[in-house]
KOLKE-788929 format. One line per field, with one value per residue: y, z negated, x of N, C-alpha, C in turn; residue number from 1. Coordinates in steps of 0.2 Angstrom, whole numbers, plus 5000, padded with zeros to 4 digits. Layout:
REM KOLKE-788929
n_yy: [Y, ...];
n_zz: [Z, ...];
n_xx: [X, ...];
ca_yy: [Y, ...];
ca_zz: [Z, ...];
ca_xx: [X, ...];
c_yy: [Y, ...];
c_zz: [Z, ...];
c_xx: [X, ...];
i: [NUM, ...];
This chain:
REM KOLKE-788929
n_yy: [4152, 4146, 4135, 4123, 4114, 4102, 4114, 4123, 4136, 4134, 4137, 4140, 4135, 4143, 4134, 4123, 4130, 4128, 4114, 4110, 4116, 4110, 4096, 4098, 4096, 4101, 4113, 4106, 4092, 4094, 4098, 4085, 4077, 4083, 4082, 4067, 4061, 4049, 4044, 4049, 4045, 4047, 4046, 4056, 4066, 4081, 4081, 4086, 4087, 4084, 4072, 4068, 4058, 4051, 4039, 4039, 4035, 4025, 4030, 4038, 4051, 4065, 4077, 4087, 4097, 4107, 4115, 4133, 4150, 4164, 4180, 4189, 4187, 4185, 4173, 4154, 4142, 4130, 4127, 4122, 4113, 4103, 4094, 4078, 4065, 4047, 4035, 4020, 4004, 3989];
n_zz: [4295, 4285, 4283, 4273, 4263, 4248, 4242, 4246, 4260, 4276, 4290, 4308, 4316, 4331, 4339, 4338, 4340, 4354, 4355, 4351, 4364, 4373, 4372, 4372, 4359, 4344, 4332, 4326, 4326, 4318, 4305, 4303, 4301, 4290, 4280, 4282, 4286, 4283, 4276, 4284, 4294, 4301, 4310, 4313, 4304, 4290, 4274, 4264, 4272, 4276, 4284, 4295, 4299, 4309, 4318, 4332, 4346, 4350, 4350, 4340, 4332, 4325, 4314, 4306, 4293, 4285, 4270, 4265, 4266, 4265, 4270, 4271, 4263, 4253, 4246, 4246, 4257, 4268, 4284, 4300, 4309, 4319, 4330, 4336, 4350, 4349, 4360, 4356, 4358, 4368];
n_xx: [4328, 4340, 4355, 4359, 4371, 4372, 4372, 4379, 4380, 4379, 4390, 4392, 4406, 4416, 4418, 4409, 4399, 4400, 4403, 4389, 4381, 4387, 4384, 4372, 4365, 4353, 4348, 4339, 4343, 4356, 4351, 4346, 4358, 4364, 4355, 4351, 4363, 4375, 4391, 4407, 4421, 4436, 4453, 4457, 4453, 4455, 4461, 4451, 4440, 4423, 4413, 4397, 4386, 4372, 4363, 4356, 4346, 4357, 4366, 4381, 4381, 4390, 4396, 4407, 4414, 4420, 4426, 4424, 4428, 4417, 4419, 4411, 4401, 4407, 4405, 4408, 4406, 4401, 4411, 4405, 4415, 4415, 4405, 4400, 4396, 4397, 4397, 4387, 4393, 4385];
ca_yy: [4147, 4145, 4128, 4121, 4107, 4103, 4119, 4129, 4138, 4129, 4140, 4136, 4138, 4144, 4127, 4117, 4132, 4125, 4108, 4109, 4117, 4106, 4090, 4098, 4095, 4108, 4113, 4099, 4087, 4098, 4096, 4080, 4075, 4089, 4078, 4061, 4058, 4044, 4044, 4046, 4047, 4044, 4045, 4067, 4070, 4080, 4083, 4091, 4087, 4080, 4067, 4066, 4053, 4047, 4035, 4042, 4033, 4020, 4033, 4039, 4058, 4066, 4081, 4086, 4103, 4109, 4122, 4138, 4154, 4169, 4186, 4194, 4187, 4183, 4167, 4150, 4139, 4125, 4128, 4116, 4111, 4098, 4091, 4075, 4059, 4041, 4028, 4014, 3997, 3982];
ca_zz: [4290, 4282, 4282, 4266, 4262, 4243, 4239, 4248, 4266, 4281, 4294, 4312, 4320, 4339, 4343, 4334, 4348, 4363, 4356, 4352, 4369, 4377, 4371, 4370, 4355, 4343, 4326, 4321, 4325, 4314, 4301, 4302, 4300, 4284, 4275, 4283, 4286, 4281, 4275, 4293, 4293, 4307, 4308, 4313, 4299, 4287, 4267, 4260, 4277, 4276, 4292, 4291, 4306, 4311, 4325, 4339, 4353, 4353, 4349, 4334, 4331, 4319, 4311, 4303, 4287, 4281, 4264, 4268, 4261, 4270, 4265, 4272, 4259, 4247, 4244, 4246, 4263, 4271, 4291, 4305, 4313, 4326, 4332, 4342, 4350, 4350, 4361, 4354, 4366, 4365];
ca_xx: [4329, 4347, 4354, 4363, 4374, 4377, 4371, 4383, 4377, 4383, 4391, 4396, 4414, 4415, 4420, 4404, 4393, 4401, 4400, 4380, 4379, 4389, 4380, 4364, 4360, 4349, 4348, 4335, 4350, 4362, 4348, 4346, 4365, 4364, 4347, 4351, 4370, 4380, 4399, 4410, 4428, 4439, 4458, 4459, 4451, 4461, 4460, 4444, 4436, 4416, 4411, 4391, 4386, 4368, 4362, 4349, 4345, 4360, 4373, 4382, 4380, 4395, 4398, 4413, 4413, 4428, 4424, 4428, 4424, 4413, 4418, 4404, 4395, 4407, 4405, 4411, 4402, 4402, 4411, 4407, 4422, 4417, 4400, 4404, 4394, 4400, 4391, 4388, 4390, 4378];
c_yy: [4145, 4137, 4128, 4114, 4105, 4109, 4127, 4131, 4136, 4136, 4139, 4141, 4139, 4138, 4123, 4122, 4128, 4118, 4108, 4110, 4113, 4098, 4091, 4097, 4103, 4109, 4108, 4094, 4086, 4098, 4090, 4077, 4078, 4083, 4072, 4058, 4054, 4045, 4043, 4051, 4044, 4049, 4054, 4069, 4073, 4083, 4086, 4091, 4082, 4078, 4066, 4061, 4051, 4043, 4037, 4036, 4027, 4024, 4037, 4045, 4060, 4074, 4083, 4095, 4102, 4114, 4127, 4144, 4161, 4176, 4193, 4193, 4184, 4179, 4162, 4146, 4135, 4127, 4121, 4115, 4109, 4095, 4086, 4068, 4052, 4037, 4021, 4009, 3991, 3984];
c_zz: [4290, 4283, 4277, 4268, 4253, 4240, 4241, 4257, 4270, 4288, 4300, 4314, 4327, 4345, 4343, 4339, 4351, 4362, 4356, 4358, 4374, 4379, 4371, 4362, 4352, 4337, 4322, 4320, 4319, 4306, 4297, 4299, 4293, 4277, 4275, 4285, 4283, 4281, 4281, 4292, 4300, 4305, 4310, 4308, 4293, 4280, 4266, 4265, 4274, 4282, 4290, 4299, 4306, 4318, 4325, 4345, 4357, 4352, 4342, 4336, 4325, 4319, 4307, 4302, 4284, 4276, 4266, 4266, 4265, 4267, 4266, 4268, 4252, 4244, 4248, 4251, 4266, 4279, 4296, 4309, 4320, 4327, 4339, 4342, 4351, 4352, 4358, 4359, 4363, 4363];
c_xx: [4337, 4349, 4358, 4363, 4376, 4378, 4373, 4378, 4382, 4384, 4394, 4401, 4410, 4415, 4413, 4398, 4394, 4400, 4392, 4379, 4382, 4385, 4372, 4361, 4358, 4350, 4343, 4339, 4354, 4358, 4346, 4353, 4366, 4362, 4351, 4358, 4373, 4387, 4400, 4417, 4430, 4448, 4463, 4455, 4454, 4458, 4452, 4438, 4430, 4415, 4402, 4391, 4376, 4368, 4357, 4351, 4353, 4367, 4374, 4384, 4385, 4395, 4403, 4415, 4419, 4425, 4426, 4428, 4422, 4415, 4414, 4398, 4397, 4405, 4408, 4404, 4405, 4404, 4411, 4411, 4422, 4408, 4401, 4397, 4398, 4394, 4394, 4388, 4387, 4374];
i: [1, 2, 3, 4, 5, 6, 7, 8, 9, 10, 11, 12, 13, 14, 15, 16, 17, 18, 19, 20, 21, 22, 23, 24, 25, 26, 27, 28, 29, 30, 31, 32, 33, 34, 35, 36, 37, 38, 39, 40, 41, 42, 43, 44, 45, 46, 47, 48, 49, 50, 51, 52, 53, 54, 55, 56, 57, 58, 59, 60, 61, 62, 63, 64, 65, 66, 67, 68, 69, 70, 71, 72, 73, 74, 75, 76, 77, 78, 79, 80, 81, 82, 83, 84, 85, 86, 87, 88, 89, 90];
């Protein structure tokens, strides 16, 4: 199953691997963030860039799509950039 953002097909960077593997997370995560994401900006984030963000378990789950375009398929796709967590305190 493909995942979509907005229409377009979501594609991961080499960096957005190591971090899912890094932090563990899965593709249900990465799904969730897609469906259920809230606006999330922060201060490296640059032009045309999209921040999706939920809260799991007391920590704040981010993602961060830059538009790109595939020419293996000839079209225009959404690339994951960054997959990152923030613990939240309190």
């Amino acid at each position: 199953m493909e995942l979509r953002y907005r229409g377009l097909l979501v594609r991961m960077s080499k960096d957005a691997i190591k971090n899912m593997h890094n932090l563990e997370l899965d593709r249900v995560i990465l799904e969730d963030l897609l469906e259920c994401g809230t606006d999330y900006r922060d201060t490296k984030m640059s032009k045309g860039e999209v921040g999706l963000a939920i809260t799991r378990r007391g920590a704040l789950l981010f993602v961060k799509l830059v538009p790109s375009y595939a020419p293996d398929l000839d079209e225009r796709v959404w690339l994951v950039k960054h997959l990152g967590v923030t613990r939240r305190e309190g």
